[in-house]
DSSP file (Angstrom, degrees, kcal/mol; ACC not computed):
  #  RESIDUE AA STRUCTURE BP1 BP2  ACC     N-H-->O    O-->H-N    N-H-->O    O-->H-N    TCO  KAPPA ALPHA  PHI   PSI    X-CA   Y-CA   Z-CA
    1    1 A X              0   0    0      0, 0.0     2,-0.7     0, 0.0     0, 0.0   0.000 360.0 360.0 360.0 146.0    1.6   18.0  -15.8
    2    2 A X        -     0   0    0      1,-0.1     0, 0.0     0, 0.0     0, 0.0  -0.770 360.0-119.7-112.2 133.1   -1.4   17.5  -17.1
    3    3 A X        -     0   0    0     -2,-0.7     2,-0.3     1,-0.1    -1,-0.1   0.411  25.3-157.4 -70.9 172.4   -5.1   18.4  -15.3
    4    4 A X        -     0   0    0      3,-0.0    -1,-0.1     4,-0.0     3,-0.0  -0.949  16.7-113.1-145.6 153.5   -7.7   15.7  -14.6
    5    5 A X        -     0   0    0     -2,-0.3     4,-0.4     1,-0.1     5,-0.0  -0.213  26.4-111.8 -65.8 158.8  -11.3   16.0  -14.2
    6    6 A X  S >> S+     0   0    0      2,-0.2     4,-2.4     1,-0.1     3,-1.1   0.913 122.5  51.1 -27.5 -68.6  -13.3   15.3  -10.8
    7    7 A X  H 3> S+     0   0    0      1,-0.3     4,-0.8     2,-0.2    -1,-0.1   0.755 105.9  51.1 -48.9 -32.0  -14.7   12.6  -12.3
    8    8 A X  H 3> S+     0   0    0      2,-0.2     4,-1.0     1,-0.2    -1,-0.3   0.802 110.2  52.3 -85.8 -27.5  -11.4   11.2  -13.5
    9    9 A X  H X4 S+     0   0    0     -3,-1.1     3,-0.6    -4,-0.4    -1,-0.2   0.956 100.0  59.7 -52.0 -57.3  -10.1   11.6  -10.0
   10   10 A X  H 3< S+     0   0    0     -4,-2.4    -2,-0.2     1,-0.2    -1,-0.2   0.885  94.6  71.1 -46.9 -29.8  -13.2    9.6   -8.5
   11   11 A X  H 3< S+     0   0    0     -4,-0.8    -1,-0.2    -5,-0.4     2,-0.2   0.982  83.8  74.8 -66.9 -44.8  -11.9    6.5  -10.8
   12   12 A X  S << S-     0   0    0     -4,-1.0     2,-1.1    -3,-0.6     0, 0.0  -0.432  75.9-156.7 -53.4 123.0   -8.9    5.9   -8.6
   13   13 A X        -     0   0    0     -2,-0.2    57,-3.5    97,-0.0     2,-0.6  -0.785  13.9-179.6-108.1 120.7   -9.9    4.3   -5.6
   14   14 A X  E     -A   69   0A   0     -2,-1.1    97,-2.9    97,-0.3    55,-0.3  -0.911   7.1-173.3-116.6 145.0   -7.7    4.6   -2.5
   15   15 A X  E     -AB  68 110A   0     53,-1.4    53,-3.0    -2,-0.6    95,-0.2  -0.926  29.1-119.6-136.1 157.7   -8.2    3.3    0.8
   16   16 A X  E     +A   67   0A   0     93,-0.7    92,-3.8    -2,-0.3    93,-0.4  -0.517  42.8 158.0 -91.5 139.6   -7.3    2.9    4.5
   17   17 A X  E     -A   66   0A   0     49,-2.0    49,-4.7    90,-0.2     2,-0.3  -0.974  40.0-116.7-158.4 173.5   -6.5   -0.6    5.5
   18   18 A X  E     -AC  65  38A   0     20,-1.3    20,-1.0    -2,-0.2     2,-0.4  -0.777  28.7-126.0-101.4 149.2   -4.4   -2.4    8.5
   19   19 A X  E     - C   0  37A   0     45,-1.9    44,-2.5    -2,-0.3    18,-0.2  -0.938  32.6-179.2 -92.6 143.3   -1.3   -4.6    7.4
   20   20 A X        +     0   0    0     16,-2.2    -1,-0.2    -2,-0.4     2,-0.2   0.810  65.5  11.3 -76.9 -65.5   -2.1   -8.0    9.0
   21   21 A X  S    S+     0   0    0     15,-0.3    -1,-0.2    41,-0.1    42,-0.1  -0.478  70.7 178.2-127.4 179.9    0.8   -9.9    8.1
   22   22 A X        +     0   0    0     -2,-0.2     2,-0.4    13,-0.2    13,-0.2  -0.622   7.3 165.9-162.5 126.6    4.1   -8.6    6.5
   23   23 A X  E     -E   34   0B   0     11,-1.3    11,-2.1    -2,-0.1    -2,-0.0  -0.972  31.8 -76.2-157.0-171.5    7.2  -10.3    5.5
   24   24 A X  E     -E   33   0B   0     -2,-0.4     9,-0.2     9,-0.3     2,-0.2   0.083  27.9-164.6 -56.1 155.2   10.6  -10.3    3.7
   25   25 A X    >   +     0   0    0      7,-1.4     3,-2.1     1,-0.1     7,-0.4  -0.558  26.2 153.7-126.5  89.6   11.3  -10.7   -0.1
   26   26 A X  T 3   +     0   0    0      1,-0.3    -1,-0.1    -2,-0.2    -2,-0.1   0.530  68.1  69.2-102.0  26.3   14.0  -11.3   -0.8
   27   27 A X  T 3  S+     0   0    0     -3,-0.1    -1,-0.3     2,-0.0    51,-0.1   0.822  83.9 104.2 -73.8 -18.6   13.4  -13.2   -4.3
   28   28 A X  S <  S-     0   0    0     -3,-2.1     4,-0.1     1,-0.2    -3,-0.0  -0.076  76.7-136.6 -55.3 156.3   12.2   -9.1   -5.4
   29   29 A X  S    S+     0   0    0      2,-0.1     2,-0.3     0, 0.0    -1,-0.2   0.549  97.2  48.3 -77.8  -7.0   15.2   -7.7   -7.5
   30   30 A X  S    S-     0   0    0      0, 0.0     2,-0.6     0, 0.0    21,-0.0  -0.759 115.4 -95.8-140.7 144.1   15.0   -4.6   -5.7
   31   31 A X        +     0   0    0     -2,-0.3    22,-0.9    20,-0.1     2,-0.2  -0.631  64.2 155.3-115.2 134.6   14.8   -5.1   -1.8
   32   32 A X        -     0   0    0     -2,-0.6    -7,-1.4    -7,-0.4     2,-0.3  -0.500  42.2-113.9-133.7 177.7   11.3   -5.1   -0.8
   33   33 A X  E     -E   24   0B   0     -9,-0.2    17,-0.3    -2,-0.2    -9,-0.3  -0.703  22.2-132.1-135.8  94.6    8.7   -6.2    1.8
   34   34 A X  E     -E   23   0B   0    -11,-2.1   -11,-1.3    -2,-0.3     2,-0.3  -0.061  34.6-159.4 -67.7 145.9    5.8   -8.6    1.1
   35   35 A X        -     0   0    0     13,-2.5     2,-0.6   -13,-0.2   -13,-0.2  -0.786  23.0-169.3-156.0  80.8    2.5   -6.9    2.6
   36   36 A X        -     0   0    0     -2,-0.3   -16,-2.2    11,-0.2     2,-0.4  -0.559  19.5-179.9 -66.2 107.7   -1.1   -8.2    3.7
   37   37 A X  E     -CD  19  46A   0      9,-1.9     9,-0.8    -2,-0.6   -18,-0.2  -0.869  19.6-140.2-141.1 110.9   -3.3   -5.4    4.3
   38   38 A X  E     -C   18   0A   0    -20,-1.0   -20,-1.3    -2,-0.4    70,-0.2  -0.329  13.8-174.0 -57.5 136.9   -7.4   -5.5    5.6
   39   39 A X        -     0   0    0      1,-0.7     3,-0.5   -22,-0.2     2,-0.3  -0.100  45.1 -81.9-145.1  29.0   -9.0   -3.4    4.0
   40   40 A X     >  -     0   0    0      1,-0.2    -1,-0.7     3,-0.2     4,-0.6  -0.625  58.6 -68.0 110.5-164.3  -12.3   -3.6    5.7
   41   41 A X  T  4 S+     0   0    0     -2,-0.3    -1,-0.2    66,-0.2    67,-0.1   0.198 123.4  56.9-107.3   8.2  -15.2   -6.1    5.1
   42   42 A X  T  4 S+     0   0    0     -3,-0.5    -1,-0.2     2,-0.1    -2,-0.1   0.480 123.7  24.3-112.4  -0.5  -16.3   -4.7    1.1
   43   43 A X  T  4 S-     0   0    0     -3,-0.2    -3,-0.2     3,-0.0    -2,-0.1   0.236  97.8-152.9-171.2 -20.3  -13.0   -5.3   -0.2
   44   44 A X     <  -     0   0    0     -4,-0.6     2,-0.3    -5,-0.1    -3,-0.1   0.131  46.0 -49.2  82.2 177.3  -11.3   -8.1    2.1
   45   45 A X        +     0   0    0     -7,-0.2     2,-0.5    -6,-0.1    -7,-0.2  -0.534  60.3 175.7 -95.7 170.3   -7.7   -8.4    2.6
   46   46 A X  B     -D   37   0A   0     -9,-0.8    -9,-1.9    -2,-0.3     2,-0.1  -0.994  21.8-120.2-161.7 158.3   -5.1   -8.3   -0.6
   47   47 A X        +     0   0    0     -2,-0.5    37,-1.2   -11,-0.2    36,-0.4  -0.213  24.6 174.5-111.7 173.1   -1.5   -8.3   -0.8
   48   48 A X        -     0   0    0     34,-0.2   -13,-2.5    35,-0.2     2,-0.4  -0.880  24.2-135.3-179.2 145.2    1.2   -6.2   -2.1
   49   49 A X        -     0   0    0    -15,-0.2     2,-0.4    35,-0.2   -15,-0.1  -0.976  24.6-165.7-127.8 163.9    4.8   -6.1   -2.1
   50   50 A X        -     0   0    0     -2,-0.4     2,-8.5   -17,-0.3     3,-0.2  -0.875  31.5-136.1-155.7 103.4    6.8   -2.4   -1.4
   51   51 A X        +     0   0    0     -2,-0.4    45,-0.7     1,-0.2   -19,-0.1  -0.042  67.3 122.6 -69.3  75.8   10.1   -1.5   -1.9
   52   52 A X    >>  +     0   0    0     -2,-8.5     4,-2.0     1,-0.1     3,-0.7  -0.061  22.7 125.9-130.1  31.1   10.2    0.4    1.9
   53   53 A X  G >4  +     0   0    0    -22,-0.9     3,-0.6     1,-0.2    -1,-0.1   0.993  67.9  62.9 -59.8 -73.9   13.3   -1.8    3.4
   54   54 A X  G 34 S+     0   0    0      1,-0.2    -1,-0.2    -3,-0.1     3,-0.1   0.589 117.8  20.3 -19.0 -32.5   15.2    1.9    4.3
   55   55 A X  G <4 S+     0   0    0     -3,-0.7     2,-0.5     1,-0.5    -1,-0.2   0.629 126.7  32.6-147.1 -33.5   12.7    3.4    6.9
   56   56 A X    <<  -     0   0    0     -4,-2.0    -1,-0.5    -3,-0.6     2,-0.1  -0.996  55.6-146.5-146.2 154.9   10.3   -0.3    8.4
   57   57 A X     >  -     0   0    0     -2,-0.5     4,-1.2    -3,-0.1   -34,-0.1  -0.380  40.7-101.7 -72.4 145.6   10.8   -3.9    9.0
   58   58 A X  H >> S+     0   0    0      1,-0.2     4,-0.9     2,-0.1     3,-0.9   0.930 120.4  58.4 -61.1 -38.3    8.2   -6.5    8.5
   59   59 A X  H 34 S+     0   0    0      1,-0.2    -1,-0.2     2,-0.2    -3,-0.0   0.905 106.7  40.5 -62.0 -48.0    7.7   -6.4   12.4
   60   60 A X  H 34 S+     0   0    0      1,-0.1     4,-0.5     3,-0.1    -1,-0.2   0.781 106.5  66.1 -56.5 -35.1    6.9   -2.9   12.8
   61   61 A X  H X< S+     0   0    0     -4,-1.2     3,-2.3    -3,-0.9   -42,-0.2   0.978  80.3  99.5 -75.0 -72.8    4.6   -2.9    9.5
   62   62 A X  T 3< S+     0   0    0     -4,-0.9     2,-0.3     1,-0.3   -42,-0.2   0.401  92.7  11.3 -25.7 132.7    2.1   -5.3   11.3
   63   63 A X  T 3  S+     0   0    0    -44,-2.5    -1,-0.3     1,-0.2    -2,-0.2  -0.347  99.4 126.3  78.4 -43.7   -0.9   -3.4   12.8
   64   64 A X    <   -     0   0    0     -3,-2.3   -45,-1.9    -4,-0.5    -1,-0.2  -0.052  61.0-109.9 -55.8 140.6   -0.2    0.1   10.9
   65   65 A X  E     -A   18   0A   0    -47,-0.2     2,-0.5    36,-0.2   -47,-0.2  -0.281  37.8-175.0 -49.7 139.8   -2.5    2.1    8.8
   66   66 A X  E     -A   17   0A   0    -49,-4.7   -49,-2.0    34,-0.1     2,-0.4  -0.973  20.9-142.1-139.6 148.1   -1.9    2.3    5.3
   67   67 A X  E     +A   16   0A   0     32,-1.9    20,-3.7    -2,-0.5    32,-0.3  -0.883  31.5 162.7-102.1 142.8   -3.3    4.0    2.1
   68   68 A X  E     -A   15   0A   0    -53,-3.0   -53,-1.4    -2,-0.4     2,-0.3  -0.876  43.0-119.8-151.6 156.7   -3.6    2.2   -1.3
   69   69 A X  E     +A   14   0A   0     16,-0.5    16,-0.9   -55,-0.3   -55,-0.2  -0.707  33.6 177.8 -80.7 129.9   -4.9    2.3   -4.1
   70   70 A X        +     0   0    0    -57,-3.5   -56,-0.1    -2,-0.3   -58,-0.0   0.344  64.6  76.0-134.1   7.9   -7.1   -0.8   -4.7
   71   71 A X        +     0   0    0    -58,-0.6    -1,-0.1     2,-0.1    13,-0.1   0.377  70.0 122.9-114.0   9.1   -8.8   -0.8   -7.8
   72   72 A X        -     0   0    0    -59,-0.2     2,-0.5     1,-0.1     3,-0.1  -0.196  70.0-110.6 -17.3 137.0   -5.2   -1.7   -9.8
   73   73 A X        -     0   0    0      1,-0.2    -2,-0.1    11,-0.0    -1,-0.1  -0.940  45.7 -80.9-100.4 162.9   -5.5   -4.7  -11.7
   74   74 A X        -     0   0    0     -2,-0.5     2,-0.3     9,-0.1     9,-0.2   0.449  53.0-176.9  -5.7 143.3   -3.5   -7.6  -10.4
   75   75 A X  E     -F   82   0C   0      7,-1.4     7,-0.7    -3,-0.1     2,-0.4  -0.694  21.5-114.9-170.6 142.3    0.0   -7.6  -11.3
   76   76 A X  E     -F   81   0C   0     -2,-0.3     2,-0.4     5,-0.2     5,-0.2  -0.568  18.3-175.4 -84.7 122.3    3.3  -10.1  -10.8
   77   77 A X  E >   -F   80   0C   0      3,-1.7     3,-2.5    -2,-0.4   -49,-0.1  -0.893  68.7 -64.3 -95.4 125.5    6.4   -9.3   -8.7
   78   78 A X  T 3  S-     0   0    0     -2,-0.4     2,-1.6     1,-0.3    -1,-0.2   0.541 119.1 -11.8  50.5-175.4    8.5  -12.0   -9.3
   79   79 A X  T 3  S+     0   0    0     -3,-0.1    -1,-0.3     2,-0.0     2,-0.2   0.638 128.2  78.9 -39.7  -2.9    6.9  -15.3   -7.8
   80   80 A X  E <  S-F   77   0C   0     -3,-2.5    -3,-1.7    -2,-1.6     2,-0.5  -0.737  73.9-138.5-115.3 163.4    4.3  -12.9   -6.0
   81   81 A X  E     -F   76   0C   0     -5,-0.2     2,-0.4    -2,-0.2    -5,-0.2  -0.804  14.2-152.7-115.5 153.4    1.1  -11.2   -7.3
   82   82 A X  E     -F   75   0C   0     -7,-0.7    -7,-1.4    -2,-0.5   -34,-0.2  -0.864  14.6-178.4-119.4 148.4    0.8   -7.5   -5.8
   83   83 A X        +     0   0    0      1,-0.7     2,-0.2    -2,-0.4   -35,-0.2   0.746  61.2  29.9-127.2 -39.7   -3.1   -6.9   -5.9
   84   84 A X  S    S-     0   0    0    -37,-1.2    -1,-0.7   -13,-0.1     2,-0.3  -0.795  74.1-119.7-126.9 164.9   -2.9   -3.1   -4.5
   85   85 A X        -     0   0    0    -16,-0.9   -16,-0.5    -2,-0.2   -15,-0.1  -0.775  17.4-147.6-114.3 107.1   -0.8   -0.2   -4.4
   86   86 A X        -     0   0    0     -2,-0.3   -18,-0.2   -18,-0.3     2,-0.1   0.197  13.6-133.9 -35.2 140.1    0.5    1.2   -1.6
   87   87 A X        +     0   0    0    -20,-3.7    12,-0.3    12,-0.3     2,-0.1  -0.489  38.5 134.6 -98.8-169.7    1.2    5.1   -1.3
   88   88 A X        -     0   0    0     10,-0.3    10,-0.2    -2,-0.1    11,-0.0  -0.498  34.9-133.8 151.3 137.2    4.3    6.7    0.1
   89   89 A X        -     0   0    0      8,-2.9     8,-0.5    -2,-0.1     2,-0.3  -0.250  31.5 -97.9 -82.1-166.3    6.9    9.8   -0.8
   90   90 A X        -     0   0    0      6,-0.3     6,-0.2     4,-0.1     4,-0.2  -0.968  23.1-129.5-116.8 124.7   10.3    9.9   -0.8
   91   91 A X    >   -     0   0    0      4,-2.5     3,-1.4    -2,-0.3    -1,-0.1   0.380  44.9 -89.5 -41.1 177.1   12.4   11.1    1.6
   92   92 A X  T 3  S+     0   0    0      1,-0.2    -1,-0.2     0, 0.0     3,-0.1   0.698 135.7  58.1 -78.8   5.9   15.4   13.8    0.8
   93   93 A X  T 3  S-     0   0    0      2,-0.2     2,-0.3     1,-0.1    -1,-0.2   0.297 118.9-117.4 -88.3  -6.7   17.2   10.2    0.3
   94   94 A X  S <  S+     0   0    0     -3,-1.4     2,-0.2     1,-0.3    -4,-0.1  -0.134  74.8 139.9  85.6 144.5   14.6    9.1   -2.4
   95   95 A X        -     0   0    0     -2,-0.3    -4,-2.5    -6,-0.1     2,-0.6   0.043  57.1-109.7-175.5 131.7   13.9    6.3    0.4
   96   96 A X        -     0   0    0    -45,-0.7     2,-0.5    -2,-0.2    -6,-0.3  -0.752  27.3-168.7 -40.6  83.1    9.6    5.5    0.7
   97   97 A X        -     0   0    0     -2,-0.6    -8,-2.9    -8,-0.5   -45,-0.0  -0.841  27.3-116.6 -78.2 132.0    7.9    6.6    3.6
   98   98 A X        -     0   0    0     -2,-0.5     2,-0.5   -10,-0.2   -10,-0.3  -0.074  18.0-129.3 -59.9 141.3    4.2    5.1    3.9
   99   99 A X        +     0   0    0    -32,-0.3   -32,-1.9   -12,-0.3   -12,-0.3  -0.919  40.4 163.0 -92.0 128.2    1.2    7.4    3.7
  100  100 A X        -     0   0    0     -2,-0.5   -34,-0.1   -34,-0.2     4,-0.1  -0.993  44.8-105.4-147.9 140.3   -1.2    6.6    6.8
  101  101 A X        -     0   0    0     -2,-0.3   -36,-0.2     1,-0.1     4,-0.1  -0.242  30.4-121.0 -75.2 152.4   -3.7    8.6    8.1
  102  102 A X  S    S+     0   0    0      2,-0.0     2,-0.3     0, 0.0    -1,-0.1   0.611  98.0  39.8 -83.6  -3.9   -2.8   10.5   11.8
  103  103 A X  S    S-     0   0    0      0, 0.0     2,-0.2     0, 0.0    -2,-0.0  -0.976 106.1 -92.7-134.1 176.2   -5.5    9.0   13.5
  104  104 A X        -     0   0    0     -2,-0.3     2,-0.2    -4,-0.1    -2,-0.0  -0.696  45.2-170.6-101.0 153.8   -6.8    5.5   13.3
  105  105 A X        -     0   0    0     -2,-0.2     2,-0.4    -4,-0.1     3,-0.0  -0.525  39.6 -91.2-153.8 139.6   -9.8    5.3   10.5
  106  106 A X    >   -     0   0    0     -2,-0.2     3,-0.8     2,-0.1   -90,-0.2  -0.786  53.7-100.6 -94.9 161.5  -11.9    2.3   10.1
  107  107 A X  T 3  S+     0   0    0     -2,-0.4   -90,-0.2     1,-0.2   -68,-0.2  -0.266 110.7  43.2 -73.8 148.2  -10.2    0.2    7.4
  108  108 A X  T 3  S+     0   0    0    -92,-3.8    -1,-0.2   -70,-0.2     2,-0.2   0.041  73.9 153.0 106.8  -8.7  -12.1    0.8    3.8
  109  109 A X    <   -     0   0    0     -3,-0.8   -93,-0.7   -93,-0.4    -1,-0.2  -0.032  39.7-145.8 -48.5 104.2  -12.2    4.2    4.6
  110  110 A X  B     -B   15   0A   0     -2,-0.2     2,-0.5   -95,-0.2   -95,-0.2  -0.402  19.8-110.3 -78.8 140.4  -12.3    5.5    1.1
  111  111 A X              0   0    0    -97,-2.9   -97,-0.3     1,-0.1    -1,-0.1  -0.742 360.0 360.0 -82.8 142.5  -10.2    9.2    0.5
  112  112 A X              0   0    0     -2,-0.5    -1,-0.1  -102,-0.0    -2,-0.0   0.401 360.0 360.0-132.1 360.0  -11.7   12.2   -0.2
């Protein structure tokens, strides 16, 4: 793998934000979850969709912390534009689970 600078780190910007709204998609070719996430009052809310069907429901997602990367540009899922990208590993199933910080953060919260 290959090393990166500070500086080159600093270019990604990820941030804590709340998902608002969340629901199903089931136009994605891969089965996925459409995703509206505040991400504080400098950066608004923006969408996303997230192939994390295995492990949450749109009902559960509403209200959780999430971390994303938000300086992406734009880019189209299928009839939807995805705006940020959400993080998350994979389980020993390969299956996503979201990274969200273990106590609540206010949303914008930039990592460092």
């Amino acid at each position: 793998m290959a090393e990166i600078s500070f500086d080159d780190f600093l270019i990604v910007d990820i941030r804590t934000g709340t998902v608002t709204r969340a629901e199903a998609f089931p136009e994605a070719r891969k089965p996925a979850i459409k995703l509206w996430v505040d991400f504080g009052p400098e950066i608004g809310e923006r969408k996303t969709s997230a192939q994390i069907t295995a492990h949450y429901t749109p009902e559960i997602l509403v209200g959780r912390q999430v971390v994303a990367v938000v300086n992406f540009p734009p880019r189209q899922i299928g009839p939807f534009m995805s705006e940020v990208l959400v993080l998350g590993l994979p389980d020993a199933d390969g299956e996503i689970v979201l990274l969200s910080p273990d106590q609540k953060v206010p949303d914008g919260g930039r990592m460092h």
